[in-house]
C-alpha positions in Angstrom: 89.3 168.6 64.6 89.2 172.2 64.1 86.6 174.7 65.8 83.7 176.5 63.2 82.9 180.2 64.7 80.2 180.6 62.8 78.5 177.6 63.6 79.9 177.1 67.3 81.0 173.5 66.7 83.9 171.1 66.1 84.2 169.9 62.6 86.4 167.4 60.4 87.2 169.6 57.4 87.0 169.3 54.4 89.0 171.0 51.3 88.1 173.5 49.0 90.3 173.8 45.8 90.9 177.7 45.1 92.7 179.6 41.9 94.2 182.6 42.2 94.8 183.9 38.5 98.0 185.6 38.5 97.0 188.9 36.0 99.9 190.9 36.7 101.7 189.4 33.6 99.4 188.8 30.4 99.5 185.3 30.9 97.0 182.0 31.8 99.4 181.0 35.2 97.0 180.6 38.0 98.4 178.8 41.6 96.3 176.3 43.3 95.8 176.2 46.9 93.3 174.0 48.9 92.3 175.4 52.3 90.1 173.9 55.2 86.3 174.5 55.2 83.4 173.6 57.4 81.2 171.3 55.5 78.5 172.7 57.0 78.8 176.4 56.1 82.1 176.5 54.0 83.2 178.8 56.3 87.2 178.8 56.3 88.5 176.4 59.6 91.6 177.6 61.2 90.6 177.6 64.7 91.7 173.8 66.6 89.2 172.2 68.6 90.5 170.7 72.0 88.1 168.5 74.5 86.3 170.4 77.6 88.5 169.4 80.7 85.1 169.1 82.5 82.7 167.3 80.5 85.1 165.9 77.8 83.0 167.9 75.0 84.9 169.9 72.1 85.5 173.7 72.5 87.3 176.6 71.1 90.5 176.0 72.0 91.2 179.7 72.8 88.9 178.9 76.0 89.5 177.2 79.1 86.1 175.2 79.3 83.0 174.7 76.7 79.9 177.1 77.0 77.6 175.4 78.8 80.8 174.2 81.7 81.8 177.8 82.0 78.2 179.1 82.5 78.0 176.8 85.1 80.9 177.9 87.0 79.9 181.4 87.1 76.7 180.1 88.6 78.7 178.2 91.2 80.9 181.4 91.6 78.2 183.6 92.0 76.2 181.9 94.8 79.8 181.5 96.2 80.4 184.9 96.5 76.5 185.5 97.4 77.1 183.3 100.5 80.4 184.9 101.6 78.8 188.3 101.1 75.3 187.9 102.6 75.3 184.1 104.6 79.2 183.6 106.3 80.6 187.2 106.4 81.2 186.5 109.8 82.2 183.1 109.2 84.7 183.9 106.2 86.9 186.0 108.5 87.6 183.3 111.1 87.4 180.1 109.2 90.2 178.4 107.8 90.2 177.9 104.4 89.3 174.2 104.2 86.5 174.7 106.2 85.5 178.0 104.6 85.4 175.5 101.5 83.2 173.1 103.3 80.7 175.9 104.5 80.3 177.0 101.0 80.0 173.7 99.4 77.5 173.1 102.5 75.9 176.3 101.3 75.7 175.7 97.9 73.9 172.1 98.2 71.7 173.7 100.3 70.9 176.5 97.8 70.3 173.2 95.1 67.6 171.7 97.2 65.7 175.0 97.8 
C-alpha cells in the first residue's frame, strides 16, 4: 500500500506507462518507464502506507499515528497538562508518579462525564 498526499489515503497503485523521447540525437529512441499512480487522482505514489498503531487504520508512514488518533492525544495531553496546571499543582509535586498517573486518569474521566 502506498500513502496519496493529495487525497490523504492509502491506495493500491496502479501503473502509468510514460515515454521520454530522447531528442538530443535526431533520432525516434524514446525509453519507457512505468511509475506508481493513485487511481483516484493519478497523482504519482511514492509515499508507503503503514497501519495506525492505535486503531489499526492506514497512515502516512512519516507519522507516528493516523489524523484522527493523534488529534485525540493532544486532546488527552491537553486536559493532562490543564489538570496538572490548574486542578493537582499541589498534588503533582508530592505524588509519586504512578499515582500522579491515576489522579490524572481520575481527572480526565471525570472531565468525560461533565
Amino acid at each position: 500500500m502506498y500513502w496519496c498526499e493529495y487525497c490523504q489515503k492509502a491506495e493500491e497503485p496502479v501503473q502509468k506507462r510514460e515515454e521520454q523521447y530522447h531528442d538530443e540525437v535526431d533520432t525516434r529512441n524514446y525509453e519507457v518507464t512505468y511509475i506508481d499512480v493513485c487511481p483516484d487522482c493519478g497523482h504519482e505514489l511514492y509515499l508507503t502506507a503503514d497501519e495506525c498503531p492505535i486503531c489499526g487504520e492506514f497512515k502516512d508512514a512519516r507519522h507516528d499515528f493516523c489524523h484522527d488518533c493523534e488529534q485525540s492525544a493532544k486532546i488527552v495531553v491537553s486536559y493532562a497538562i490543564d489538570a496538572l496546571e490548574n486542578r493537582l499543582p499541589d498534588y503533582a509535586k508530592s505524588a509519586s508518579t504512578n499515582d500522579l498517573i491515576d489522579a490524572l486518569i481520575n481527572e480526565l474521566y471525570d472531565r468525560k462525564e461533565e
